[in-house]
Structure formats: structure tokens, C-alpha cells
N, C-alpha and C positions, 0 to 999 in steps of 0.2 A: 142474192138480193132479198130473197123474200125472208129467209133466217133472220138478215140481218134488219129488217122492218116490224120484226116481232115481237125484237129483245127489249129487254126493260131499259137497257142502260138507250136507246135509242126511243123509245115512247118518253123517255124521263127529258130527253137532251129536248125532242122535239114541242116536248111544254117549255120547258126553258125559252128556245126560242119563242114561243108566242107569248109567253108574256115578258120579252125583253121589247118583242114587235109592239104589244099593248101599251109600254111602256113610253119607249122611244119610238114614234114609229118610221123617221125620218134617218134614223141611225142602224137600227138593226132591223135585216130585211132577209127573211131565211131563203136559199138558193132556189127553191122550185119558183118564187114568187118574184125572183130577181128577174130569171132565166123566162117564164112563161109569162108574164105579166106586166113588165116593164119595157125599156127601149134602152138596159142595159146591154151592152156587147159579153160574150158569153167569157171571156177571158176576163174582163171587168170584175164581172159577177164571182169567179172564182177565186180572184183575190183579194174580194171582197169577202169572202166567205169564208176564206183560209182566214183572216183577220178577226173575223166573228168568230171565228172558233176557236182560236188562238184566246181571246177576250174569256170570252164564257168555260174555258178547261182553266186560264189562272181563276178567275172568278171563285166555280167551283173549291178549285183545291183552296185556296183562301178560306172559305167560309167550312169547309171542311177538317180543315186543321184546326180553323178556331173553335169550332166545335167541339172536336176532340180535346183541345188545351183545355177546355171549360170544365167536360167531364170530368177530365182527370181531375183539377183541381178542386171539384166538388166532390168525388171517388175521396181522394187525401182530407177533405174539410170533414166529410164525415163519419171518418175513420179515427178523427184525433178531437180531443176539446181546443188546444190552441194548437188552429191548422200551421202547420208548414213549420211550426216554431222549431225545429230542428234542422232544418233545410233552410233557415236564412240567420243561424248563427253555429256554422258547425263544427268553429275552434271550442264551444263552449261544451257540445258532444263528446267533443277529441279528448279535452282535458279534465272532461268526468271520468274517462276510464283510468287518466293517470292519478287522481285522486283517491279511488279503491283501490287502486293495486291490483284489481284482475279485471277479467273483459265478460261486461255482462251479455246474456244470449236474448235479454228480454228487447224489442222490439223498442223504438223512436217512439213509437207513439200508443206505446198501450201503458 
């Protein structure tokens, strides 16, 4: 228990919850607060909280992927002058190599 009160990914989730608490404060209600503090039944409370946690991990990955999506496409924007222009017409790639007659080794976007 005490390991698991230390780690980051559990001080990071337990601000999440306060400021979803700050947020909503009618909607999301973290378990010690359900459990010690209200006239929730304790079985309520737990799947109440399986709920909230359920919410707050799609959440997460959501705004996590988008974040990564963003990177990347700013990684590719400024890697190339016209981003992506190979990557959204790439019969027009395919049929430059059959136009020289050989296969060049030089890079999409350099």
C-alpha cells in the first residue's frame, strides 16, 4: 500500500481526480470522500468509483494519443516545406519512380 501511495502514476491520477472534484463537484467524488464522508453505502461507492475510473483512464488515453497524433504531425511539418504532400497523394510518388526508370534512395521529403 504504501509503494503504491508514492508512485507518480498514483500522485498524477490523485490530482486528476481533484480537479475533476473542483470541476464537477456533484459528478465526480474520489472513493476515500464517498466511503468516509458521505451516507454513500460502500458498495455504491465502489461502483461508483470503478465508473470514475473507467471515465478518467478513456479520458487520459484520449488526450494522450491526441497529443502524440499532434507531435507527430508537427515532427513530419517540420521535417518537410509541403508537409505530408507525399503522404496524401501517393500514386503521384509511385509513378515518379516509373517515370525515371530507376528507384531513387533519396527520402519523400528531403
Amino acid at each position: 500500500m504504501r509503494a503504491h501511495v508514492n508512485s507518480r502514476w498514483f500522485i498524477f491520477y490523485r490530482k486528476v481526480e481533484r480537479l475533476l472534484q473542483v470541476l464537477m463537484p456533484s459528478t465526480f467524488i474520489p472513493l476515500y470522500t464517498m466511503v468516509t464522508f458521505s451516507r454513500i453505502r460502500y458498495h455504491e461507492a465502489k461502483l461508483r468509483w470503478h465508473w470514475q475510473k473507467k471515465v478518467i483512464n478513456k479520458g487520459l488515453f484520449f488526450f494522450g494519443t491526441l497529443i502524440a497524433m499532434g507531435s507527430t504531425y508537427l515532427f513530419l511539418c517540420s521535417m518537410s516545406l509541403r508537409p505530408l504532400h507525399y503522404f496524401r497523394r501517393p500514386w503521384e510518388w509511385l509513378t515518379s519512380f516509373q517515370k525515371t526508370g530507376r528507384v531513387s534512395l533519396q527520402t519523400p521529403w528531403s
